[in-house]
N, C-alpha and C positions, 0 to 999 in steps of 0.2 A: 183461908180455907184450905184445910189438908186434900191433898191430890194423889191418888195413888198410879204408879207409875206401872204398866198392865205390861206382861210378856209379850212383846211383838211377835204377829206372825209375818218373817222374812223370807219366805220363798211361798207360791203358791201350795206347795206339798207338806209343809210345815204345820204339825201337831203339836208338837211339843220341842225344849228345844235344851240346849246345855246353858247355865250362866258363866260364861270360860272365864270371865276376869271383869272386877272392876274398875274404873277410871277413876271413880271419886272416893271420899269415905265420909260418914255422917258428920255433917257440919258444915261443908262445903257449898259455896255458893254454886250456883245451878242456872246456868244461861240458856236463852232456845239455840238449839244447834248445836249443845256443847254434846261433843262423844264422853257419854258415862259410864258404857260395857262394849264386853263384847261378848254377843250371841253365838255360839254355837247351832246350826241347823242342820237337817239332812243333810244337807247341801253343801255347808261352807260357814267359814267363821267371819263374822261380821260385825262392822262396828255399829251400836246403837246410841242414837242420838237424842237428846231432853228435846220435848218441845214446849214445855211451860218452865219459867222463871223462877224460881225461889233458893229457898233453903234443902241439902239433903236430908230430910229430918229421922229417918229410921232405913237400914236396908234392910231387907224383909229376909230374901234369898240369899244364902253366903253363896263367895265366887267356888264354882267345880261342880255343883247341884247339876244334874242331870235330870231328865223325865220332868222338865217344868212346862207346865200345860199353857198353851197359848191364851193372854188371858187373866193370868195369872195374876197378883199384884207382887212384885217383887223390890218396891220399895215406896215410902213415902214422900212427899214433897211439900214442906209447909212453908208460908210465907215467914216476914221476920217477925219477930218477937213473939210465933205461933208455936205453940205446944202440940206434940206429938200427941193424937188421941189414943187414949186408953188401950181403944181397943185393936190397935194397928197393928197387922200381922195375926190376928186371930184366924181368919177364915185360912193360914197356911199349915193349922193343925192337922197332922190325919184326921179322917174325919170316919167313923163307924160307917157301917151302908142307912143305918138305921137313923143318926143323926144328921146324913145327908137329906135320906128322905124328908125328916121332917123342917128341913130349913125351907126346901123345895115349894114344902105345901104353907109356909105360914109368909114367902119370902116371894115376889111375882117375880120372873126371871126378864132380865132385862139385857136386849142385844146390845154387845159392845166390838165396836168395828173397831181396829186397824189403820190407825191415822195413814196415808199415802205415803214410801218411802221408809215408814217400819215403825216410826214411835208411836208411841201411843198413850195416852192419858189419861183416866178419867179423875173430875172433883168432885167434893161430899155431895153434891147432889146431881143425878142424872142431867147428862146433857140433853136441849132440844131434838125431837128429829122431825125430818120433812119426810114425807111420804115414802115412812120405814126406814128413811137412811140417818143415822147419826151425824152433826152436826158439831165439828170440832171447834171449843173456842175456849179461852184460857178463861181460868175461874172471874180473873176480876172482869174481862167481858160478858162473862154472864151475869155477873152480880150489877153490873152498870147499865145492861141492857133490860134488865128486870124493875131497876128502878128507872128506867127513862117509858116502860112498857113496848118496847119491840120486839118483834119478831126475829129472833136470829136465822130465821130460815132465808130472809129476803136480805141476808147482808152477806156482802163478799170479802173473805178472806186474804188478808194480806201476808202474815206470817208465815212461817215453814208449813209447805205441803198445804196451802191453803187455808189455813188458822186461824181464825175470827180473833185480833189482840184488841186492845182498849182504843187505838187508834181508828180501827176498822166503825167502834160499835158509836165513837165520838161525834165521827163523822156521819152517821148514820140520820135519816130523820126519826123520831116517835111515829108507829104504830104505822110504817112504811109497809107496804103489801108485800109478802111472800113471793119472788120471781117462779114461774113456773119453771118443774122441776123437768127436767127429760125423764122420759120414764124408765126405770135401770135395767140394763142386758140383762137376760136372765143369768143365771152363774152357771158358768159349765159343770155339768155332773162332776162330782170327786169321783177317783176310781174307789169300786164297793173291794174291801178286800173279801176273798172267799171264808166262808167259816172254816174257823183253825180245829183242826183234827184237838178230842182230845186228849191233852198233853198225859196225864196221869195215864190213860186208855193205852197210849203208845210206849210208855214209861214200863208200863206194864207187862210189855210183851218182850223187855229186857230183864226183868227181874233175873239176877245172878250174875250179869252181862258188867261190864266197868265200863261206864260215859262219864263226859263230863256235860253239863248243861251248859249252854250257850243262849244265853240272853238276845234277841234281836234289838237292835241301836235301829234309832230313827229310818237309816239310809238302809238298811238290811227293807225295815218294814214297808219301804216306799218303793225300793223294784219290787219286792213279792209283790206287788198287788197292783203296781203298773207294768210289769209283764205279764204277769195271770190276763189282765182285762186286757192284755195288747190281746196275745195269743187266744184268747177266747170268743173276741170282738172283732180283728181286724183277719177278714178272708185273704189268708196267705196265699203266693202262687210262688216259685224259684225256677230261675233262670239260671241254665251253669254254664259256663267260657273256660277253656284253660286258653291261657297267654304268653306266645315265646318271647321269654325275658332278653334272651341274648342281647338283641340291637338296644336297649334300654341301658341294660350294666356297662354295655360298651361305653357306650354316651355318657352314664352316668361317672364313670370312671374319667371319663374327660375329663371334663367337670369340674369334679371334685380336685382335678391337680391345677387347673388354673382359678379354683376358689380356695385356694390351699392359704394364699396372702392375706385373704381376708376372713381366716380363719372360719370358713365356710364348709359343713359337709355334708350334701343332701343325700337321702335315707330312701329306699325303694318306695314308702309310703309317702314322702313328698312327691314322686310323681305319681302316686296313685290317688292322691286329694288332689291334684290338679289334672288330672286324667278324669276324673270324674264331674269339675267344677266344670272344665269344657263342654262334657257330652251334657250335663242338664244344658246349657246353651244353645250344641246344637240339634237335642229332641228338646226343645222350650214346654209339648206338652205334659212331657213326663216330669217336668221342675214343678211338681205340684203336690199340696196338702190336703187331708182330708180336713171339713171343718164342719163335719155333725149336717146339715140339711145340703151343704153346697160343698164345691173344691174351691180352690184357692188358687191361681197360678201365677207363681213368684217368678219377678223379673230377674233378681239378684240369684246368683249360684254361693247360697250358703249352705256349708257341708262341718256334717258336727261330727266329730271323731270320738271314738271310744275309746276310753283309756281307763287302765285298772288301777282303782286306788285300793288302801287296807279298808278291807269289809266292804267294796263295792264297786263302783266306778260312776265317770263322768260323760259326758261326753260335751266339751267344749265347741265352741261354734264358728269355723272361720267363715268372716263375713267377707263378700263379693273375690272368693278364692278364683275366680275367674280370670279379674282383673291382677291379681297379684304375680309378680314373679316366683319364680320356683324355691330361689333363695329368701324371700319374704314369706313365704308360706312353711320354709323349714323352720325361719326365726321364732314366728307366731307361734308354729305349731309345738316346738321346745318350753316356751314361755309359758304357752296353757298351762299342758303339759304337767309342768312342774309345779306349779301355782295349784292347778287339781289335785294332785298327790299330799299337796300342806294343804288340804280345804280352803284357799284363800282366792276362790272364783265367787265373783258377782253375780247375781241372779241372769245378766242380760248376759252375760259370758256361755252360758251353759242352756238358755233357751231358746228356740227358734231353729232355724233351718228346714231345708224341705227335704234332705238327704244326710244322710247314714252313712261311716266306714267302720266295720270293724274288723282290724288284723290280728290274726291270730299265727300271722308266717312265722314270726320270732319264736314262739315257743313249739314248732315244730311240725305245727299239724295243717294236714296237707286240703281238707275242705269240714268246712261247716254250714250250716243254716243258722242265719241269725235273727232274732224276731224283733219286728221292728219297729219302732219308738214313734206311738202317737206323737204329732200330728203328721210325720214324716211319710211319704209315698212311697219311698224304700230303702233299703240298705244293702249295703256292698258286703259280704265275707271275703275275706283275703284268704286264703292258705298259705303255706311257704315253697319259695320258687326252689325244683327239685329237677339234677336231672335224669332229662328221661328218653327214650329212644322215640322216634322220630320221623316219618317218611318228609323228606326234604321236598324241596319244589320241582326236582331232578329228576322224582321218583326213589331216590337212592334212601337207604336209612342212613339216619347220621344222628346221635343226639343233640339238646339243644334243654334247655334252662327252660322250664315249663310252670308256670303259678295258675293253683286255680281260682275259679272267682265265682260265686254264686251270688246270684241278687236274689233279695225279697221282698216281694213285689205286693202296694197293697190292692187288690182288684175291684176295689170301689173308685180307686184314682186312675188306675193304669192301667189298660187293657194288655193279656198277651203280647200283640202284635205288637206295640207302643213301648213294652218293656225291654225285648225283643230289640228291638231300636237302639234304646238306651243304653244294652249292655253291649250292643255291635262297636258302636261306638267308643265307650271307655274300651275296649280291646283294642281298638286300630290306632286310639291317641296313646294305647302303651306299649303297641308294638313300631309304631312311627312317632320315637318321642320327640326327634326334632321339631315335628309340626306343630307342639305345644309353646312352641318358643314365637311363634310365627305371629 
């Protein structure tokens, strides 16, 4: 039975995706788990992997295709001695609006989920489903379970990402009852993007003018519309600090000459990601996420950093930055870092955390407001440390190396006072940076 092998959706934000490279090419034997491509995402380039067995009998999509819709069939998979059907890679025609509609109305649309993990499947004939959910299982388990008369609902999965194979359905009894199913979370809202101005209307009001048009890529179209619904949806408040750097670069300078052997050199931002990883610790209630009816309040101080990549940026996620040394926290933070800039971060790399940094010192500017990344309670803006005149603790003026620092704060999580807290805090851990070592 030919099996068409469907566009994975690999990131939650994923519409559609790039196909960057083949691993196989037609004719090639096809294992579960074998890596066959690699996806391109908003997010990151990824490898994807078979979860049914056979022959590669047709690839649909050639490697470099861009705007492929999740979903998609992007190649065939037929067992052996099985002929490519006819009609394989038909529905990848453009399609008129007109010849859409009527496949729509002669054709019942039928939901196809996202095997767990990225692959995905489907064979000539619809898979089973249990109460609305689709039911993964390789063709010759369906075809075995059909003629034994069972219910694939009430069998459990042995294979990749839970997979009903021939062994699972062998084992099985005939006409064994269905296990009751838990009833599924509802799915968090997708963000709605706003309706796009239109282009021709705006186009318009340059006539005579020289542009070039700029097409939006995936990751362009997923901050517009996850900033828009931040900024629109989450009730902002800002807190601003400026911070004397001096006793910090002191120290820091230290440092940095006796990690000199071990080719070590920590960056004003390494102590400001563990300057921050502290104070969620010691305001524990401000280490908290919004989560649609309830807050969340996270034990671990995970802090995801902003970094610019071309056409967007990331924000990587150091996990339990608390517990980390200062010198582990530069390594990690290099490593994302750099990995984000080649799209080659993992979905769990770049999601989670309860807090925000983003620095903007390095290119100059001295404060911002930064809007802040559902499901996150806030975010830090850095400016760059500048100096500036001063009244001392003497009374006397004197200058002294001054960084400012705005938080933004979400006030469905944090109240004033409680923010207030938080940002006292990263101040005093970055102006007494010994005590961070402690």
């Amino acid at each position: 039975m030919a099996t068409e092998i469907l566009m994975p959706a690999l990131s939650p934000t994923m519409e559609e995706g790039t196909l960057a490279k083949w691993h196989v090419k037609e004719g090639d034997e096809i294992t579960s788990g074998m890596v066959i491509a690699e996806i391109e995402t908003d997010k990151a380039t990824m490898e994807f992997e078979a979860v049914d067995e056979g022959t590669m009998g047709k690839i649909l999509i050639a490697e470099g295709t861009s705007g492929v819709k999740v979903n998609t069939a992007i190649a065939i998979l037929v067992e052996d001695g099985e002929e490519v059907p006819a009609d394989a890679g038909a529905a990848q025609k453009k399609d008129t609006a007109e010849e859409k509609a009527g496949r729509e109305e002669k054709v019942e649309p039928k939901a196809v989920q996202p095997a767990p993990g990225g692959a995905v499947a489907k064979g000539g004939t619809p898979a089973p489903k249990a109460d609305g959910q689709r039911i993964f299982a390789s063709p010759l388990a369906r075809r075995i379970a059909k003629d034994k008369g069972l219910d694939l609902s009430g069998v459990k999965g042995s294979g990749p990402h839970g997979r009903i194979v021939k062994a699972d359905v062998e084992a099985a009894k005939a006409g064994e009852a269905p296990k009751a199913a838990e009833a599924p979370k509802a799915a968090a809202a997708a963000p709605v993007a706003p309706a796009a101005s239109n282009a021709d209307a705006v186009k318009k009001m340059y006539d005579g003018r020289s542009f070039e048009e700029m097409p939006l890529d995936g990751m362009r179209k997923v901050i517009a519309a996850r900033l828009t619904e931040a900024k629109q949806s989450i009730p902002h408040f800002y807190l601003r600090r400026s911070v004397n750097l001096d006793p910090l670069m002191k120290f820091r300078s230290q440092l940095n000459k006796q990690l000199e052997a071990r080719n070590v050199k920590l960056s004003v931002n390494d102590f400001v990601i563990k300057a921050c990883a502290l104070a969620l610790q010691q305001v524990g209630d401000a280490n908290a996420v919004w989560a649609g009816d309830r807050i969340l309040k996270m034990k671990a101080s995970d802090v995801a950093v902003a970094v610019a990549v071309e056409g967007g940026l990331f924000t990587p996620v150091l996990k339990d930055a608390d517990q980390k040394s200062l010198s582990t926290l530069s390594a990690e933070m290099k490593d994302l870092a750099g990995r984000a800039r080649g799209k080659k971060l993992a979905p769990h790399e770049y999601q989670g955390g309860s807090f925000a940094i983003s620095n903007l010192g390095m290119f100059g500017i001295e404060n911002f407001d930064a809007i802040i990344s559902p499901p996150h309670g806030a975010i830090l803006a850095v400016g760059a440390g500048l100096k500036k005149p001063v009244v001392g603790a003497d009374g006397e003026l004197t200058v002294a190396t001054m960084m400012s620092l705005t938080l933004s704060v979400d006030h469905r999580v944090i109240d004033g006072a409680l923010g207030a807290e938080l940002m006292t805090a990263i101040c005093d851990n970055l102006e007494n940076p010994m005590t961070m070592l402690a």
